[in-house]
C-alpha positions in Angstrom: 0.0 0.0 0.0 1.2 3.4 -1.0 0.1 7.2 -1.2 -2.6 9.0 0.7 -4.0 5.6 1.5 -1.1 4.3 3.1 -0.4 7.6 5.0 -3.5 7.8 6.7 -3.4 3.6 7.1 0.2 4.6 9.0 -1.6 7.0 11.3 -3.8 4.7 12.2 -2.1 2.1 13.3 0.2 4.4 15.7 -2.7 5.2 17.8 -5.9 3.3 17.5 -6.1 -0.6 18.8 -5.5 -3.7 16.4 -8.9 -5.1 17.1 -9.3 -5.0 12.7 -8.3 -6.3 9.8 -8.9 -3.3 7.6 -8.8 -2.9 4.2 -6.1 -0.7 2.8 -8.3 2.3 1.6 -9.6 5.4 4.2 -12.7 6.1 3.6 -13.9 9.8 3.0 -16.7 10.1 1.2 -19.9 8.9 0.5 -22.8 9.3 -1.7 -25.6 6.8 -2.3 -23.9 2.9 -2.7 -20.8 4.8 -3.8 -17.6 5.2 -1.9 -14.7 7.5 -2.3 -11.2 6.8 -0.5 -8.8 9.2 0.4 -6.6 9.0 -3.0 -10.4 9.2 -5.4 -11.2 6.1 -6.1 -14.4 4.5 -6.4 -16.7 1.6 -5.1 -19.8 0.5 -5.2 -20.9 -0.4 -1.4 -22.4 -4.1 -1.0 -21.6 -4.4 2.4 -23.5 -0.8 3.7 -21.2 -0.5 6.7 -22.6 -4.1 7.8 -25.9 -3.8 7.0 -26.5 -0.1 8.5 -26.9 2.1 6.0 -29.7 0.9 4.0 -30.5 4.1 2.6 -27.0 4.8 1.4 -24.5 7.3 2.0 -25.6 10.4 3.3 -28.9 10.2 2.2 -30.2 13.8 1.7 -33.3 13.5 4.4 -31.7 12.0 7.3 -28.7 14.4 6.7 -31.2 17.2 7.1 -32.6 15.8 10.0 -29.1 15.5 11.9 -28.0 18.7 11.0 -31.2 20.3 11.8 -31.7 18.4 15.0 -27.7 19.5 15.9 -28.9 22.9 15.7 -31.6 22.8 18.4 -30.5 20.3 20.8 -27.8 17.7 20.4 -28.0 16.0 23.8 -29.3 16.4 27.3 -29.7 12.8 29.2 -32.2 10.5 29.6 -33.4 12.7 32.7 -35.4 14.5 30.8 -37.9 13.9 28.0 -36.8 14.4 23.8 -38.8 14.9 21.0 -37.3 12.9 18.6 -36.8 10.1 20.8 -41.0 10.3 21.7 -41.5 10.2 18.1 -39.3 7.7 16.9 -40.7 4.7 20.1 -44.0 6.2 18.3 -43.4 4.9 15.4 -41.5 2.2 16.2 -44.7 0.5 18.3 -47.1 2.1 15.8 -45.4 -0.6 13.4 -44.9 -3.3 15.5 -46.0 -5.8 18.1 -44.3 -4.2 20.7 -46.1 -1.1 22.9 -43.0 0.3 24.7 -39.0 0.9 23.7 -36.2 1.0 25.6 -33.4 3.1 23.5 -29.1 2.5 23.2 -26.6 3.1 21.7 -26.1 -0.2 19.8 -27.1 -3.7 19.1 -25.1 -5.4 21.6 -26.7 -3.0 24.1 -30.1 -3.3 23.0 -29.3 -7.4 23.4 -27.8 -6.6 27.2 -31.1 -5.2 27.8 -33.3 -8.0 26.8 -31.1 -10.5 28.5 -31.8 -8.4 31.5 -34.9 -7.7 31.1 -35.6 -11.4 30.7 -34.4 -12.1 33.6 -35.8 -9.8 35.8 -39.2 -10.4 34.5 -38.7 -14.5 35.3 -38.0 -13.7 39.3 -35.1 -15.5 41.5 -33.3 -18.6 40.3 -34.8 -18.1 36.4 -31.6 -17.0 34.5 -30.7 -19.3 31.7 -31.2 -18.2 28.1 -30.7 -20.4 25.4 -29.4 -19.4 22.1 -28.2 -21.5 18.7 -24.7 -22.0 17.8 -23.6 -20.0 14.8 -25.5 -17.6 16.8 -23.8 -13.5 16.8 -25.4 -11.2 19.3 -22.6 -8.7 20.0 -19.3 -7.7 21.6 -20.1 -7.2 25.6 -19.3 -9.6 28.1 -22.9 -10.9 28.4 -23.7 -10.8 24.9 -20.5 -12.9 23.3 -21.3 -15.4 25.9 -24.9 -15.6 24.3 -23.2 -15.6 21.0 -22.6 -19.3 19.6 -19.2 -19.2 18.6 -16.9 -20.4 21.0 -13.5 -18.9 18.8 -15.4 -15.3 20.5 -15.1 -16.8 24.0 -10.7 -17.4 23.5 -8.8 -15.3 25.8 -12.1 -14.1 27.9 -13.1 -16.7 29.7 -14.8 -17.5 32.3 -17.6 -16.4 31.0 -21.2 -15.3 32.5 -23.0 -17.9 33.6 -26.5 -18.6 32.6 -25.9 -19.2 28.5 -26.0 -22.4 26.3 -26.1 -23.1 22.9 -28.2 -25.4 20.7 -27.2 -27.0 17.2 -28.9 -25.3 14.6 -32.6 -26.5 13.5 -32.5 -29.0 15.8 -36.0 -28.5 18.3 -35.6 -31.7 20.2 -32.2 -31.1 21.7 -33.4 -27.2 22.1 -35.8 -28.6 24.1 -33.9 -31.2 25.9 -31.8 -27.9 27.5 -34.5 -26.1 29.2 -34.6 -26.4 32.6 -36.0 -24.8 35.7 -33.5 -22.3 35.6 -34.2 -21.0 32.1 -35.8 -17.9 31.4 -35.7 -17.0 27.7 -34.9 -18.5 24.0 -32.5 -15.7 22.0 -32.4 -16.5 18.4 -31.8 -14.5 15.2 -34.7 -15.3 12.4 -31.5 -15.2 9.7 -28.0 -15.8 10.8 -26.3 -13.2 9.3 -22.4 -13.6 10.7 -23.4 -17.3 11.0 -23.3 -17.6 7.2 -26.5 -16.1 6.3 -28.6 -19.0 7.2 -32.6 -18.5 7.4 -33.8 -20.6 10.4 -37.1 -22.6 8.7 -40.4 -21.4 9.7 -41.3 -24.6 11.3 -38.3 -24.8 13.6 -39.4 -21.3 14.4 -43.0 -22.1 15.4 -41.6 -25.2 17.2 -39.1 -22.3 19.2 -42.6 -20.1 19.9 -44.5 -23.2 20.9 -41.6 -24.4 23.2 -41.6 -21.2 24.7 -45.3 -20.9 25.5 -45.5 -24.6 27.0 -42.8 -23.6 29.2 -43.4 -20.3 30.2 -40.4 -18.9 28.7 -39.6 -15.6 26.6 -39.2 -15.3 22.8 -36.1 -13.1 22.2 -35.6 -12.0 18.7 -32.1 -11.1 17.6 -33.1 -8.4 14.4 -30.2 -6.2 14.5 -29.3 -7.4 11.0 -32.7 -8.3 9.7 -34.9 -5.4 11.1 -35.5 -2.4 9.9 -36.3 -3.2 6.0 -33.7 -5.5 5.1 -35.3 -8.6 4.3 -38.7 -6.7 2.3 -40.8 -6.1 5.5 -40.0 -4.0 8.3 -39.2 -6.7 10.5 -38.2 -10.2 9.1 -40.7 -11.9 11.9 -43.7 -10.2 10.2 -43.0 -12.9 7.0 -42.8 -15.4 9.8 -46.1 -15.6 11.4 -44.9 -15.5 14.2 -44.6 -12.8 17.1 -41.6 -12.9 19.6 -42.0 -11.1 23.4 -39.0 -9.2 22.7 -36.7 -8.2 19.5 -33.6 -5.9 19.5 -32.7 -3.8 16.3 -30.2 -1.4 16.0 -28.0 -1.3 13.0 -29.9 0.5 10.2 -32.0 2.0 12.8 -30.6 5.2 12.1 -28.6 4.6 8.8 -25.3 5.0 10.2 -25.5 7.0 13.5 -25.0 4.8 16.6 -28.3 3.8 17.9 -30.3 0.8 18.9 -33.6 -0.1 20.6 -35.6 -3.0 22.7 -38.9 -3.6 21.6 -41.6 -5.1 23.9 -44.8 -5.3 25.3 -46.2 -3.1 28.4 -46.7 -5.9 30.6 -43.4 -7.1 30.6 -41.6 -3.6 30.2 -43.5 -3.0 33.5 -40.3 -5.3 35.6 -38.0 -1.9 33.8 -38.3 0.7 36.4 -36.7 3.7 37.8 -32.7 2.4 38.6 -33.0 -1.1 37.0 -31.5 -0.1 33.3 -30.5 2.9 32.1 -28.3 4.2 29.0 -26.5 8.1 29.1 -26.6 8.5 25.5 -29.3 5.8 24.6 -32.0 7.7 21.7 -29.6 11.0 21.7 -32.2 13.5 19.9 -29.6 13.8 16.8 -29.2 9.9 16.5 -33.2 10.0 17.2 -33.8 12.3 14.4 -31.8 10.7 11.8 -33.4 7.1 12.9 -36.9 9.1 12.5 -36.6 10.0 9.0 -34.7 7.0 8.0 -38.0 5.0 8.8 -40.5 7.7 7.2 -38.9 6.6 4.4 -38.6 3.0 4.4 -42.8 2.6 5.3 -43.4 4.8 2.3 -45.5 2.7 0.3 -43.5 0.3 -2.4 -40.2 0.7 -0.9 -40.0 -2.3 0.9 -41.9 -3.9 -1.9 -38.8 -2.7 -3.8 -36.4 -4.4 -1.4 -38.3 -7.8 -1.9 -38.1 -7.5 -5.7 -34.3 -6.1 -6.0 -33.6 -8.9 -3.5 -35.2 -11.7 -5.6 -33.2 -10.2 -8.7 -30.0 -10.6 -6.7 -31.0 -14.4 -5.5 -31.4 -15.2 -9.3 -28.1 -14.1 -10.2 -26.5 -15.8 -7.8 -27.9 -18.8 -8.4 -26.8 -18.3 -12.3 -23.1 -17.9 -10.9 -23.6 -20.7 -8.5 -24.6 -22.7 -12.0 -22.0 -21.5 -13.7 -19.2 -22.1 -11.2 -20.5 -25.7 -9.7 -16.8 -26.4 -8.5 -16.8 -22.8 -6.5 -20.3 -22.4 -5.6 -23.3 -24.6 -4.5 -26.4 -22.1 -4.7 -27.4 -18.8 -3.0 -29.4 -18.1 0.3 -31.3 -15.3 2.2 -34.3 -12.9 2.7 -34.7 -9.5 0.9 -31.3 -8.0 0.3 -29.4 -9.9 2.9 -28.0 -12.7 0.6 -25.3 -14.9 0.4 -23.1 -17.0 -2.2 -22.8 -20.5 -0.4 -19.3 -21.5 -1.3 -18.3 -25.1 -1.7 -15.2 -26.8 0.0 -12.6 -25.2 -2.7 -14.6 -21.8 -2.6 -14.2 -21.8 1.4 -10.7 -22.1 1.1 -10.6 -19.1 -1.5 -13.4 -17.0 0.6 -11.5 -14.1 1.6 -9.5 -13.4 -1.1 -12.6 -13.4 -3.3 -13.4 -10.9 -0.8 -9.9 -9.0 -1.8 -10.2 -9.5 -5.4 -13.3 -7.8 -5.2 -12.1 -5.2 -3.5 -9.8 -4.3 -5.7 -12.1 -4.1 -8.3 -13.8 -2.1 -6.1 -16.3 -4.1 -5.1 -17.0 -4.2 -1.2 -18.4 -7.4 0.1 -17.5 -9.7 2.9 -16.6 -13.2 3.9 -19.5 -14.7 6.8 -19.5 -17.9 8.6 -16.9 -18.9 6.7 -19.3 -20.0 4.6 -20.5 -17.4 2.0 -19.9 -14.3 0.6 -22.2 -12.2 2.0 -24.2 -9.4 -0.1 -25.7 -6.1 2.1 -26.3 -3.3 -0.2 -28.2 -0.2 0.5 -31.9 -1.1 -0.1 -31.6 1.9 -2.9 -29.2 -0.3 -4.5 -30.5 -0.2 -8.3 -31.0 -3.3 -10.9 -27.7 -1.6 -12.8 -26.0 -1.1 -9.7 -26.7 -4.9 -9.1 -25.3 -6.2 -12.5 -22.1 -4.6 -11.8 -22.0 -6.6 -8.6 -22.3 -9.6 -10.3 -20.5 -9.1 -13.8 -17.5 -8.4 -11.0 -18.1 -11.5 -9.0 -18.6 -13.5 -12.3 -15.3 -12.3 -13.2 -13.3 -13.1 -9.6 -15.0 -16.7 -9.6 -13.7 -17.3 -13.6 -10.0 -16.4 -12.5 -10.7 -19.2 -9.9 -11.7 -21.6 -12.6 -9.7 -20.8 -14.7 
């Protein structure tokens, strides 16, 4: 790596922790799916800062809202009351299950509430929460332990009690692991780290039916899936079936830190005065952005658009898949959260796919270390997608050939 790039890459490393693997290009502008590094060059954004801005870069109404928000109040505590945060739990419970919100800063955060929150509604000696393996539910103590990946755990061990994992799909073990001590069931609808793997809707009614027969809470995980990405608001509306609790975050406010805790009055009722709390959680300026952000996602077609522009992508990665049988064994996911499942040679190969891409300037990623995994901007256009996959056609032809 050389020039501006480099420089800045330099810079960097003197002074900020080694906790990433970053590609070699700084970042300083964006516009729609386009980036623009600091030396001018130019790439179209399929990963949307993991699946968090899903109207693009700098969309022009939620940069109005931010700036105008930052001119009237910026922040002042959760001790006192907010506008935009009041209207954004608004709409949030005006378009879901859930009647009352409890705001952070992130996803992980949002997840550390509804593990407490689960447990504090359950009483004395009810603490166990059961996730899946392959599972991803954030960075905190509590919330890698709930996360089913034990290379997470390395170096940070012990870690807090009270979390198991099941096998994926598999209801009988699931519930073969409840016990007197659990409390709640914490599952993602779609693993999205996990390789972008849809849990069947059958397994899913077998998780809700396990939880009502044993008086245990539904946890959903939507911080990847909410907030439009798989063609409805929420990817458990396409499920039929209705969880007790679900955490977004991510595209919540397309790019400014913010997450939120969705549930219903009767169990939000165990949250009181000293039991949770967040300084910055719903900051009016991250609240504004996250309120315009979702004005414009329930306008009407948009998230028909999603489903459509989502199937479009499915069906040309399946033609790659077809094309490349050696590299590729078929494509997977919901709306536009979609990945290539790669076969044993294209595991091995995964992440420098990932860099050949790049360098084409193509940004994707590498999940589960099973796919490459596809998260435009919902805005992403037809045309935009071609590109995508005339670029990926040309990566896995290098490998064939």
């Amino acid at each position: 790596m050389s020039g501006e790039n480099a420089g800045w890459a330099e810079r960097s490393d003197n002074v900020l922790t080694g906790t990433y693997a970053r590609y070699p290009a700084a970042m300083v502008k964006g516009e729609g799916c386009t980036l623009t590094d600091a030396e001018g060059r130019e790439y179209l954004d399929c990963l949307a800062g993991i699946a968090v801005c899903s109207l693009g870069h700098c969309h022009p109404a939620v940069t109005e809202a931010i700036c105008s928000q930052a001119r009237e109040l910026v922040h002042v505590s959760n001790l006192y009351y907010t506008l935009p945060q009041i209207k954004l739990a608004e709409l949030l419970t005006e378009n879901s299950f859930a009647d009352q919100i409890f705001m952070a800063n992130s996803g992980a955060e949002a997840n550390e509430a509804a593990i407490k929150l689960a447990r504090i509604c359950a009483g004395p000696d009810r603490y166990g929460i059961i996730s899946l393996v392959g599972s991803f539910h954030g960075r905190t103590l509590a919330t890698v332990a709930a996360t089913g990946q034990p290379k997470l755990w390395e170096g940070f061990e012990p870690m807090p009690e009270g979390f198991s994992h099941a096998p994926f799909g598999n209801l009988n073990v699931l519930e073969s692991m409840i016990t007197d001590h659990t409390c709640a069931i914490l599952c993602e609808p779609l693993q999205g780290e996990g390789g972008v793997r849809p849990l069947d809707i059958e397994y899913l009614k077998g998780v809700e039916d396990l939880c009502r027969k044993h008086d245990l809470l539904l946890i959903f995980d939507e911080i990847q899936t909410g907030i439009g990405r798989t063609g409805s608001l929420f990817a458990y509306e396409q499920l039929g079936i209705v969880p007790d609790v679900m955490t977004v975050a991510k595209a919540l406010g397309n790019g400014l830190p913010i997450g939120a805790m969705l549930t219903r009055k009767e169990l939000a009722a165990s949250f009181v005065p000293g039991t949770h709390g967040s300084t910055f959680g719903g900051n009016p300026v991250a609240a504004a952005g996250a309120v315009a952000t979702l004005a414009i996602i329930l306008e009407d077609g948009f998230l028909d658009g999603v489903k459509e522009k989502g199937e479009y992508l499915q069906a040309g990665l399946e033609g790659l898949a077809a094309r490349f049988p050696a590299l590729a064994d078929g494509a997977r996911g919901m709306g536009l959260i979609r990945g290539l499942v790669l076969t044993e040679k294209g595991v091995a190969n995964g992440s420098d796919m990932v860099n050949r891409l790049f360098s084409k300037g193509i940004l994707i990623n590498f999940a589960g270390n099973a796919v490459l995994r596809f998260l435009p901007p919902l805005i992403i256009t037809t045309e935009e997608i071609d590109r995508l996959l005339t670029a990926l056609g040309d990566v896995l032809a290098e490998y064939e050939a």
